[in-house]
C-alpha positions in Angstrom: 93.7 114.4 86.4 94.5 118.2 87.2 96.8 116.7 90.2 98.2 113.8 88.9 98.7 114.7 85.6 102.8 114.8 85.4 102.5 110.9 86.1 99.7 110.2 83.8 102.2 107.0 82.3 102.0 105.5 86.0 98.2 105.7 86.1 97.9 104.1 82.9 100.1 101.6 83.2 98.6 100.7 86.7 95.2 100.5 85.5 96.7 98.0 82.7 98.7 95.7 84.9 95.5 94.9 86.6 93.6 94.8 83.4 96.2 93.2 80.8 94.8 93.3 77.3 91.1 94.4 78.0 90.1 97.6 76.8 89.5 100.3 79.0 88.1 103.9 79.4 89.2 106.0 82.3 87.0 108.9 83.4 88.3 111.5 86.0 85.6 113.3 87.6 86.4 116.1 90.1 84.7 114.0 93.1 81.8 112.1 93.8 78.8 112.3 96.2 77.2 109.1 97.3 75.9 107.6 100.8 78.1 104.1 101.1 76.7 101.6 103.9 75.9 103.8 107.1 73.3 106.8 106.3 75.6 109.4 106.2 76.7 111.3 102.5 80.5 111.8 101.8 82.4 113.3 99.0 84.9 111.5 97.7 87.4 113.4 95.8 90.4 112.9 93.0 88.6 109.6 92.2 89.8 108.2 89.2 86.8 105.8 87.4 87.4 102.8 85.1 85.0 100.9 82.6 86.5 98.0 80.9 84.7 96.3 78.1 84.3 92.3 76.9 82.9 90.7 74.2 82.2 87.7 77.2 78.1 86.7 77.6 77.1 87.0 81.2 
């Protein structure tokens, strides 16, 4: 959030074209470790995580 935080309207109101109506929670981390397909661990950083909830049954 620390480098994007002068267009924090932009972020939230991309987020909630894609989403619409559902509610959301946005979580910004300052970069995440993980090993994707391939073996090999990367950082990934300014990664901006969404959970959006629903009252739907699975």
């Amino acid at each position: 959030m620390l480098a994007v935080r002068e267009r924090m309207e932009e972020v939230s109101a991309g987020i909630k074209a894609e989403l619409g109506d559902a509610p959301w929670l946005g979580v910004f981390t300052f970069g995440e470790q993980g090993v994707p397909a391939g073996g090999e661990a990367k950082h990934g950083n300014l990664m901006i995580s969404c959970t959006m909830f629903s009252a739907d049954k699975l």
